[in-house]
Structures are given as C-alpha cells and as structure tokens.
C-alpha positions as CSV (number, residue, x, y, z in Angstrom):
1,X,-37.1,10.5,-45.0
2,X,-36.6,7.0,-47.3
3,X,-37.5,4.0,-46.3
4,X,-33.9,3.2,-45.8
5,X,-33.3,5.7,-43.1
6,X,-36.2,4.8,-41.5
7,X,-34.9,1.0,-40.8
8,X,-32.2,2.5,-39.9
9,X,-33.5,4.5,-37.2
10,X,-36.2,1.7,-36.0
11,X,-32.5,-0.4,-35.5
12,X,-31.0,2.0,-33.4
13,X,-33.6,2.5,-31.3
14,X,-34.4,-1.1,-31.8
15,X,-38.1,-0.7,-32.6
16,X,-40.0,-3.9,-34.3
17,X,-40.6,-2.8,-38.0
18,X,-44.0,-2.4,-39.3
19,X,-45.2,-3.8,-42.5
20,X,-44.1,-0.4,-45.0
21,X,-40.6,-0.9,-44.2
22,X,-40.8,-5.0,-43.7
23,X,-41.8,-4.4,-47.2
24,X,-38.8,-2.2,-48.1
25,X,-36.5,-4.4,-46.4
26,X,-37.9,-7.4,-49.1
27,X,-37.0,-5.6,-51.8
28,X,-33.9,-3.4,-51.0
29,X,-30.8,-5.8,-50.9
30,X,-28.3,-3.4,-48.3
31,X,-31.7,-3.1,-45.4
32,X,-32.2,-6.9,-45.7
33,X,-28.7,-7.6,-45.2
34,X,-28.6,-4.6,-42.3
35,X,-31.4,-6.2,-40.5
36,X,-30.3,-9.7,-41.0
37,X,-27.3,-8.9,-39.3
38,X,-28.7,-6.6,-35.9
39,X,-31.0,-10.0,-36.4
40,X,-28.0,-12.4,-35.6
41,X,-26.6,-9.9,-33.1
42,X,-29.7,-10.1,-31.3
43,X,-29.9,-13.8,-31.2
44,X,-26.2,-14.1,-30.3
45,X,-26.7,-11.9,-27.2
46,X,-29.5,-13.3,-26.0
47,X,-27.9,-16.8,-26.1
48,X,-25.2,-15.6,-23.8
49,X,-22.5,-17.4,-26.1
50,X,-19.8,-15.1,-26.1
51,X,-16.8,-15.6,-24.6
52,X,-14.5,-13.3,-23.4
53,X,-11.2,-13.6,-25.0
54,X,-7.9,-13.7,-22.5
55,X,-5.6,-10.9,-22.8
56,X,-2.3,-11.4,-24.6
57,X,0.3,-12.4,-21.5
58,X,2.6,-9.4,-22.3
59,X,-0.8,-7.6,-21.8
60,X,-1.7,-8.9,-18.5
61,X,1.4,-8.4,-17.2
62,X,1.8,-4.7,-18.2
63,X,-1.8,-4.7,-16.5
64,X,-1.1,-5.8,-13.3
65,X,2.1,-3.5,-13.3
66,X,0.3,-0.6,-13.6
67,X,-2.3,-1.6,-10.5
68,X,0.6,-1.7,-8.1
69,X,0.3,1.3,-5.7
70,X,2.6,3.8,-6.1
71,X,5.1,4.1,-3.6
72,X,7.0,8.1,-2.8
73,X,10.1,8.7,-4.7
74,X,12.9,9.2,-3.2
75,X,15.8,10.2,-5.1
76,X,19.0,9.7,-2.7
77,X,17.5,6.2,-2.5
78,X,18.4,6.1,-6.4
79,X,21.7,7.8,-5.7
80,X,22.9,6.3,-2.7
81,X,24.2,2.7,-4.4
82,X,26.1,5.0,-7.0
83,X,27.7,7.1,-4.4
84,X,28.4,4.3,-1.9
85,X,30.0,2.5,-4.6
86,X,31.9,5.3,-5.8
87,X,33.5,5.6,-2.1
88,X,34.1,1.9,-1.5
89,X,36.3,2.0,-4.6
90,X,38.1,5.0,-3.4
91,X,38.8,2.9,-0.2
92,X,39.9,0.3,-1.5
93,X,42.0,2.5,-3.6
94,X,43.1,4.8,-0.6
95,X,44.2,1.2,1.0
96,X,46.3,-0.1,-1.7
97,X,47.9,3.2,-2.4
98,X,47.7,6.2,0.4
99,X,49.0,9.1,0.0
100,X,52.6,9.8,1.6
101,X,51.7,13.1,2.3
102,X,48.3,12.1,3.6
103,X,49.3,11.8,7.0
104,X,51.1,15.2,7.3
105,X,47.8,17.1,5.8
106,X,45.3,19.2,8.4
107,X,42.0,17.1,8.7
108,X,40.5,20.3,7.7
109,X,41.6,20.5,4.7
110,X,41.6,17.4,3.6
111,X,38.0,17.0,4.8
112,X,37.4,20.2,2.4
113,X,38.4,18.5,-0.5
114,X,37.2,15.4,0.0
115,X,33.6,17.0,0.9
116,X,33.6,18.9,-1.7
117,X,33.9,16.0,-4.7
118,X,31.9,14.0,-2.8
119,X,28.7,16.9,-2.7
120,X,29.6,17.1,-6.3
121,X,28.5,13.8,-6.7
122,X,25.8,13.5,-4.4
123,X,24.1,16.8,-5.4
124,X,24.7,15.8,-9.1
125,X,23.1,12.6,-8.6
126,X,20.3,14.4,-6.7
127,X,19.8,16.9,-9.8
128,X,20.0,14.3,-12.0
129,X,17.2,11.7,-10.7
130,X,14.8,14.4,-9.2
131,X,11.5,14.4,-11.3
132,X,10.4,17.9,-10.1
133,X,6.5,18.3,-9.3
134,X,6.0,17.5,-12.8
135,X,7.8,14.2,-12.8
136,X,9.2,15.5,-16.5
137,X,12.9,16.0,-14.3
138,X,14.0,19.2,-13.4
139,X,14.4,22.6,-15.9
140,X,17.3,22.3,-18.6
141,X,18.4,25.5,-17.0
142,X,18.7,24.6,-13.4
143,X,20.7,21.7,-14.5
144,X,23.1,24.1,-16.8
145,X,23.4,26.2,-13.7
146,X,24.6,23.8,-11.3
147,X,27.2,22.5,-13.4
148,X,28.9,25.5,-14.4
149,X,28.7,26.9,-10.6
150,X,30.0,22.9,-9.6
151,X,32.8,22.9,-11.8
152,X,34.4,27.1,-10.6
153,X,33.1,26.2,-6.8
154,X,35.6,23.0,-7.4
155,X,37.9,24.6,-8.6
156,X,38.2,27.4,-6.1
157,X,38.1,24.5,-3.7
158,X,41.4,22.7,-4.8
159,X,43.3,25.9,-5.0
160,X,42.4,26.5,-1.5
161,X,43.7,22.7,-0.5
162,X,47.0,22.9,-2.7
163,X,49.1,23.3,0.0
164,X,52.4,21.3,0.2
165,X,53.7,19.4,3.2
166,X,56.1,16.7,4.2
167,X,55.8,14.2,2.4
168,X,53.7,16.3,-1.0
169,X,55.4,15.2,-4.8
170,X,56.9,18.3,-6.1
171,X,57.3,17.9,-10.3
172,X,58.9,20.4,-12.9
173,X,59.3,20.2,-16.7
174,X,58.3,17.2,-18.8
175,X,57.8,15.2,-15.4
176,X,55.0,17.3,-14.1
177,X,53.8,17.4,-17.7
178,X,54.1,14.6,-18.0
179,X,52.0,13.2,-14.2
180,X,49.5,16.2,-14.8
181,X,48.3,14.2,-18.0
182,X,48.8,11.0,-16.8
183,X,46.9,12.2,-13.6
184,X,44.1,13.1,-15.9
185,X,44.0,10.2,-17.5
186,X,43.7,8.4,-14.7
187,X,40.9,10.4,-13.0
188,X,39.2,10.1,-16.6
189,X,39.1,6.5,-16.6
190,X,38.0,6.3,-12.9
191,X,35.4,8.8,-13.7
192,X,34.4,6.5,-16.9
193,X,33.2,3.5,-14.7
194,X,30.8,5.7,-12.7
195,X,29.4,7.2,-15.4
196,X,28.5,3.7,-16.8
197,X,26.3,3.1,-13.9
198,X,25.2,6.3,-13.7
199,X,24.1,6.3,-17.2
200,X,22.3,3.2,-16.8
201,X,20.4,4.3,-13.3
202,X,19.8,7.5,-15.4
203,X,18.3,6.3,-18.5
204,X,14.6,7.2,-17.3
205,X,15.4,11.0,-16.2
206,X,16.0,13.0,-18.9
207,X,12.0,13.2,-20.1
208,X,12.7,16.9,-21.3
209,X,16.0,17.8,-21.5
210,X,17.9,14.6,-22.2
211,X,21.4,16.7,-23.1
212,X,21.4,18.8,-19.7
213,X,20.5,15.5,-18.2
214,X,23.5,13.7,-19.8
215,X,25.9,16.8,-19.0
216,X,24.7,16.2,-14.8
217,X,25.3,12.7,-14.8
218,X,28.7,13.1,-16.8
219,X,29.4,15.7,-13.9
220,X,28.8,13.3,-11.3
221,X,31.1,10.5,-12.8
222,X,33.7,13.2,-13.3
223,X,33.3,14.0,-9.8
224,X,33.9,10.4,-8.7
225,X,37.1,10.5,-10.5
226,X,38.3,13.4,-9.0
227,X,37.3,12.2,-5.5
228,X,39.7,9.3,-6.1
229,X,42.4,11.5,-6.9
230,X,42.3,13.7,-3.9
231,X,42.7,11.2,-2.2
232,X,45.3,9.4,-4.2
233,X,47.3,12.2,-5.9
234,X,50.2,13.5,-3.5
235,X,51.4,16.1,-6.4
236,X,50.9,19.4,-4.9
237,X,51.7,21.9,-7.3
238,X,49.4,24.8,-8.3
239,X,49.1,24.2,-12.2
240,X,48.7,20.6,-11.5
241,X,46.2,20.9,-9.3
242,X,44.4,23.2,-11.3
243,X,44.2,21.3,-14.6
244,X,44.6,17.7,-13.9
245,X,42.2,17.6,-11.1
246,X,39.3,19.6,-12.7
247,X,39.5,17.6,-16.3
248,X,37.7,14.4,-15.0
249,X,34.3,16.8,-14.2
250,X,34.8,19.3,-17.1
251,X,35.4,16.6,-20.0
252,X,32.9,14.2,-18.3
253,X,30.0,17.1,-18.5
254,X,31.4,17.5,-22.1
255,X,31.4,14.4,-22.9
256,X,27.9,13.2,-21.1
257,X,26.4,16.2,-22.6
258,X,26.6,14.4,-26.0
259,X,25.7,10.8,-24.8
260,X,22.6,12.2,-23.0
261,X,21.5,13.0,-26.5
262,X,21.9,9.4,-28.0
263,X,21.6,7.6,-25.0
264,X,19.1,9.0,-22.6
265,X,15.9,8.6,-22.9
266,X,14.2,11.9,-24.8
C-alpha cells in the first residue's frame, strides 16, 4: 500500500499519523494539503461555529405543506359545487323561460329525463375526480367505457321521453332544421361554461390517462348542456330530439378528448 493510501485510510478512520507517513505528508504536496484540510475540519467542528443556514421561503413553505395530515378524499365533495352550479343555472334558466309544454308533461317522464342528464353529470364527475386505490385516477378503459355506454343509455333515454303534448313545438322543413341546429348550438355553449370549471377542478386527475380524462370531463359539461335543454326545449319531434339533444355530450367528449391532451395534467 503507498504511503498515500495509508493517510488516507489513517483520515477516515481518523487515526493520529505516526512519524513514516508524517514524513510522507512533508514531502508529498496532494497528502499535505489532504490533511491540512480534515485539519481545519476538525478544528471547525470542534469550535461549534457552524451555522445552520435558513431554508429558502418557497422551501419552507412547501415543507410545512407537506406535514399537514392528510385528510380522506372524497370525490362528490369535488363534484358537488360543479353539479350544484350546473342546476342553479338551469333554474334560473327554467324561471326565465319554462317550457309551455312543461306543465302538460307526466312527472315521470320528465323526472326520467331530467335524472338521466343530471347522473350523466354526477357520475361523469365522479369518474372523472376518483383517484382509484392507486391515486393515479381510474383505468383509461373504464373511462372509455362509461362514456360510450353514457352517450347510447342517453340516447335511448330521450327517445323514450319524446312524447308530444299540449302545449309541445311541432317544426317541419328548414324551421326544424333550422331550431335543431340552433338547439345544438345552444346546448353547446351551455355545455362550454361547465366544462371550463370542470376543466379547471380537473386539471390534477388525469395522472395516466390525461385524454380519457379530458373525454369524461367533456362528457360531463355536455351533459350539463343537455340538462338545460330538457328542461328548456319544448320541440318534441323524434329527429330533433335525437340529434340536437345528444350533440352537447357527444361533441363535448370529442372535443375534451383533445383538450385533456394539452390541457390536463399528464
């Protein structure tokens, strides 16, 4: 072993040096400097003079963040100001502008309609914020599942409550054209403002599968859009019914499919 390994070894195991390698230390330039250094170490250690530097404030605060207990998620606690919101607007809506047919429709059926857009959103929202056991969100395909199952269960759902009565908006030619796109429309841009706030309570919850993700929560701003217009629409005609009232929760999983991929969080 040389006699610069040796020093190095009586450092580490912070041994005094005995005379060879005190001599070896005197002539080689590198163990000189090596043991004046553990040397000033020592000496600055024993004197107690270091300080302890502070943390940087973004540091600390970060710190004392991540001590806080952590309290049980709860997803329809994350939900439930989306969905009431969704409803008070539809109230207000509903108040401003009923329905003339509203009156004359079975509370049955209009319960089934209006139950069924508002599970949309509630389960959506559910789906959508859930982390799953792994707190990674649920599985890409569980998500893909529910929306296409959603979107025929809907529309089964509003053929079975297109049913006119007194007071129902019958349309032909280019005037029901015209009020099935306008109807669209409508529900689209109603279904637009949700998904805003969905987007932004969502940002956190697509960990794996952020275009899955995207598609949910663009279902359940579609969905409040066409909650508004069951309640709102009086057109009861089949083809109607059948496009106009289904295009807020198709083209907002299209179209929140591809925002979850820019927009959510990966």
């Amino acid at each position: 072993m040389s006699g610069c390994d040796q020093v190095v070894d009586a450092l580490s195991e912070a041994k005094p040096l005995d005379a060879s390698l005190e001599a070896h230390v005197a002539a080689c330039d590198g163990c000189r400097a090596m043991v004046a250094a553990d040397r000033a170490l020592g000496s600055l250690a024993a004197s107690g003079s270091v300080e302890e530097e502070a943390l940087p404030p973004a540091l600390s605060e970060a710190l004392r963040r991540d001590h806080k207990p952590v309290s049980a998620f709860r997803p329809w606690r994350r939900a439930l100001p989306f969905a009431a919101l969704v409803v008070a607007v539809v109230a207000v809506g509903l108040a401003v502008l009923p329905r003339p047919d509203l009156a004359h429709q079975p509370v049955g059926r209009i319960a089934l309609g209006f139950g069924a857009a508002l599970s949309g959103l509630a389960i959506a929202l559910t789906l959508l914020l859930h982390g799953g056991r792994s707190g990674l969100g649920l599985p890409a395909r569980l998500r893909w599942v529910f929306v296409a199952v959603a979107l025929a269960g809907y529309e089964a759902i509003n053929a079975t409550v297109t049913v006119p009565v007194e007071g129902s908006v019958h349309l032909e030619g280019a005037a029901a054209s015209a009020a099935t796109v306008w109807c669209a429309v409508h529900g689209g841009l109603l279904a637009a403002v949700a998904g805003v706030l969905v987007f932004l309570g969502a940002r956190r919850s697509a960990v794996v599968s952020p275009t899955a993700a995207g598609a949910v929560a663009g279902l359940a701003a579609g969905f409040a859009g066409a909650l508004a217009q069951h309640l709102l629409c009086p057109v009861m005609d089949m083809d109607h019914t059948l496009f106009a009232h289904l295009a807020p929760p198709v083209l907002g999983a299209l179209l929140g499919a591809w925002a979850g991929r820019r927009w959510l969080a990966p």
